[in-house]
C-alpha positions in Angstrom: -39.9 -6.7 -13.4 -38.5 -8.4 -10.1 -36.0 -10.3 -11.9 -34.9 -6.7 -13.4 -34.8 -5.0 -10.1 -32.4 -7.9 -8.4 -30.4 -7.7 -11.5 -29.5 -3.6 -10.6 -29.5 -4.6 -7.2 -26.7 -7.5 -7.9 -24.9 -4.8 -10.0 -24.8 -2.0 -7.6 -23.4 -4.7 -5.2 -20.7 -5.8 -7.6 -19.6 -1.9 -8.0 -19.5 -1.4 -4.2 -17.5 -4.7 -3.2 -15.6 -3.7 -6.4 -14.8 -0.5 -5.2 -14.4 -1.4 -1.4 -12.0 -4.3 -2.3 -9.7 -1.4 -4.5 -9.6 0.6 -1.7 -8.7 -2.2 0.8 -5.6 -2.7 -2.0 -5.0 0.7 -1.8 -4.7 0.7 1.8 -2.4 -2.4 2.2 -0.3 -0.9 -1.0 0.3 2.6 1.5 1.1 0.8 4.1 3.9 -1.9 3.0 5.6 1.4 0.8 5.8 3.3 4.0 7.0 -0.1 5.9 9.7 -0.8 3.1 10.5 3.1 3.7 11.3 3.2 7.4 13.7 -0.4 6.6 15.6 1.6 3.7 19.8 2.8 4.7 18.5 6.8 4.3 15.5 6.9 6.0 15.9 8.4 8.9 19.3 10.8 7.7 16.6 11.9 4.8 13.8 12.5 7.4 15.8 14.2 9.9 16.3 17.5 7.0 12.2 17.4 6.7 10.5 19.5 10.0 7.6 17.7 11.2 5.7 18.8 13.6 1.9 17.7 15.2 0.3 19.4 12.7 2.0 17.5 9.8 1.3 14.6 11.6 -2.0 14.9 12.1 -2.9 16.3 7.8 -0.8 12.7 6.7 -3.2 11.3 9.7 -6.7 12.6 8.0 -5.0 11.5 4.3 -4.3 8.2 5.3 -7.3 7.7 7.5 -8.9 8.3 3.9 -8.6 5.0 1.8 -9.6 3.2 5.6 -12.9 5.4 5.7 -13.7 4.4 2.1 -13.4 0.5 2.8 -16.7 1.3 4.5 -17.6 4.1 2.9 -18.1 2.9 -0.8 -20.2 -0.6 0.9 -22.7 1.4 2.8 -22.9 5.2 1.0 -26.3 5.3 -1.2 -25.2 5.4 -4.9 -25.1 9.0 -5.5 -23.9 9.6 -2.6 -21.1 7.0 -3.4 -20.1 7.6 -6.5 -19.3 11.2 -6.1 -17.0 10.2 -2.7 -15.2 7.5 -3.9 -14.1 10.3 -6.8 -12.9 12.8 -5.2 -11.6 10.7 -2.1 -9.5 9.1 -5.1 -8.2 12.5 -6.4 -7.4 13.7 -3.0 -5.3 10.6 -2.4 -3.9 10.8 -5.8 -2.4 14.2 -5.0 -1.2 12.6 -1.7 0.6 9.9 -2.9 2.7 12.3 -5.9 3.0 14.9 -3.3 4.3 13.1 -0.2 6.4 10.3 -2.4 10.0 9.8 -2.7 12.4 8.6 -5.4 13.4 5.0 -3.7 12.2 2.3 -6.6 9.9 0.5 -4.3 8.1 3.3 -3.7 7.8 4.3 -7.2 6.2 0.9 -7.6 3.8 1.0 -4.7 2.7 4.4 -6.1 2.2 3.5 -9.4 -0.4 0.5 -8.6 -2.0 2.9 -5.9 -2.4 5.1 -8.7 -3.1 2.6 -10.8 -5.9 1.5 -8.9 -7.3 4.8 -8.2 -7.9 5.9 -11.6 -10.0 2.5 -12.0 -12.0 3.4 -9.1 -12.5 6.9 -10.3 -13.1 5.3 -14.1 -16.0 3.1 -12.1 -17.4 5.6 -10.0 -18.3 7.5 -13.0 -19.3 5.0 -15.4 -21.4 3.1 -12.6 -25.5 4.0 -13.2 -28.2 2.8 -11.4 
């Protein structure tokens, strides 16, 4: 029975560092599109037609603060708890990343594996069981 109860344990440990380690190539995947972004010739002339104001700033703040949070988050959240943030955390960052995209190639790419990677962690959120 012991040997049954550190097998579940070992599995629901697997599925968090699982999880956490998707998010953490979520994050890094964000943040190199964006860097690749600000280095392409029509950045700024493309950015200067957009109006941003604090207020935008602060919503892509709270989106992007998102796959950081869940680093932790999916580690330490109990499973229930767990599963059903890391899915909709995923489809809010989904809708981010097709919302707030643009057409450059890279950033098709990046966008692609962060999507890529977020459908997995949604697909193991909800076939993870305790």
């Amino acid at each position: 029975m012991n040997k049954e109860i550190d097998s579940n344990k070992n599995h629901e440990m697997d599925i968090k560092v699982k999880l956490s380690t998707l998010w953490i190539v979520v994050m890094f995947t964000m943040i190199f599109a964006d860097i690749l972004s600000f280095i392409s010739p029509n950045f700024f002339q493309d950015m200067n037609q957009m109006q941003i104001n604090q207020t935008m700033l602060l919503v892509f703040a709270i989106l992007l603060e998102i796959p950081i949070l869940m680093i932790f988050l999916s580690r330490y959240l109990n499973y229930k708890i767990n599963r059903w943030t890391n899915v909709i955390a995923s489809i809010i960052t989904i809708l981010f990343v097709i919302g707030g995209g643009s057409l450059y190639p890279h950033y098709i790419f990046f966008a692609s594996v962060e999507i890529i990677c977020l459908i997995y962690i949604i697909y193991l959120s909800y076939k993870w069981r305790k």
